[in-house]
N, C-alpha and C positions, 0 to 999 in steps of 0.2 A: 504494500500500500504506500503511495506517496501523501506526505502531508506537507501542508504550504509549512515558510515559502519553499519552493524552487528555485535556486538560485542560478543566473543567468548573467547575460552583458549585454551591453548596447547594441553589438554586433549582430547577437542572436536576435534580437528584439525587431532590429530593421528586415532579417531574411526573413525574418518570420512574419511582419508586415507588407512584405511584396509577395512571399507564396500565398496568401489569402488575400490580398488587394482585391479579386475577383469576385470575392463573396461579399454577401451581404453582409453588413459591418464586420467585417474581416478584421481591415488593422483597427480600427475602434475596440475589437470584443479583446486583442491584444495587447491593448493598452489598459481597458479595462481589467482584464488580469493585473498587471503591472498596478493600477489604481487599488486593487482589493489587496494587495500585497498578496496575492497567489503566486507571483515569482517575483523575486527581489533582485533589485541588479547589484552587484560584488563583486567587482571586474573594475581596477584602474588601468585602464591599457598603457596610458604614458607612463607609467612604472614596470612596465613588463614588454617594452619594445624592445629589447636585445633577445630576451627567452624567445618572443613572438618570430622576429627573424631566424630565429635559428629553426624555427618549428615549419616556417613556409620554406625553407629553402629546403629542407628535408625534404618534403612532401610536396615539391613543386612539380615532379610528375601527377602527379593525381589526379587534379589540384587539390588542394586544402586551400577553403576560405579563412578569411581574417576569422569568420563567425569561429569555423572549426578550431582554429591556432588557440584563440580564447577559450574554448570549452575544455583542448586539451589541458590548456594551460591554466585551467582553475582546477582540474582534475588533478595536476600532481601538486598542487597547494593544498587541497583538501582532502587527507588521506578517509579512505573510505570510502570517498563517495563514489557516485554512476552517473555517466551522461544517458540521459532522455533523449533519444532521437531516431530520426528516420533514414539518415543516412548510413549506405553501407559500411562508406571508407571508413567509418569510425571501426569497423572490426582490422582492418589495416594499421591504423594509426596506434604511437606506445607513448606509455608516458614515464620521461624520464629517459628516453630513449631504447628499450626495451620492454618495457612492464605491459601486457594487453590491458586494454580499460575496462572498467566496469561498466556495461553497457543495461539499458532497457530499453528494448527497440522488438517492432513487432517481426516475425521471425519472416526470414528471404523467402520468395517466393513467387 
C-alpha cells in the first residue's frame, strides 16, 4: 500500500503534466495532487547537478530524462525507498552505479 506523501520533483511533475495534457483536467488533477500534499516535491536539482551529469551521461544511450536522473537520484539519497513508474528503462537503470532499484510499476506486457 502507498501512503501520501509520494515524494517527487519538479521534473516529474512537468512529464507528468504533458503525458495527460490531453485529458480532461489532466495537468490541473496533477497539480491538484501536489495541492492535497499527495506527493510532495524533495528534489533540489541545483545541488545535485554534478551527480545528475554523471547519471545522463551514463544512460545517454537510452535516453534517460532529467525526470529519470532525478528519481534515480532521490533513490540513492533515500535508502529504502521504490520509484513509482511506468517506464521500463527504470529496470535498466542502478543506483549508485550498480545496485537495481526498487521499482512498483505495473508488470511488461
Amino acid at each position: 500500500m502507498l501512503l501520501p506523501p509520494l515524494l517527487t520533483c519538479e521534473a516529474v511533475l512537468t512529464e507528468a503534466c504533458f503525458l495527460v495534457r490531453n485529458l480532461a483536467g489532466g495537468p490541473a488533477g496533477v497539480m491538484e495532487l501536489l495541492g492535497r500534499q499527495v506527493v510532495r516535491l524533495d528534489f533540489d536539482l541545483s545541488g545535485n547537478v554534478d551527480q545528475l551529469g554523471t547519471l545522463l551521461r551514463r544512460y545517454a544511450t537510452m535516453p534517460m530524462s532529467l525526470a529519470d536522473a532525478c528519481l534515480v537520484r532521490m533513490a540513492e539519497r533515500q535508502s529504502g525507498s521504490r520509484i513509482l513508474t511506468i517506464d521500463q528503462d527504470f529496470r535498466l537503470y542502478r543506483i549508485h552505479g550498480r545496485n537495481i532499484i526498487p521499482l512498483l510499476m505495473p508488470p511488461a506486457g
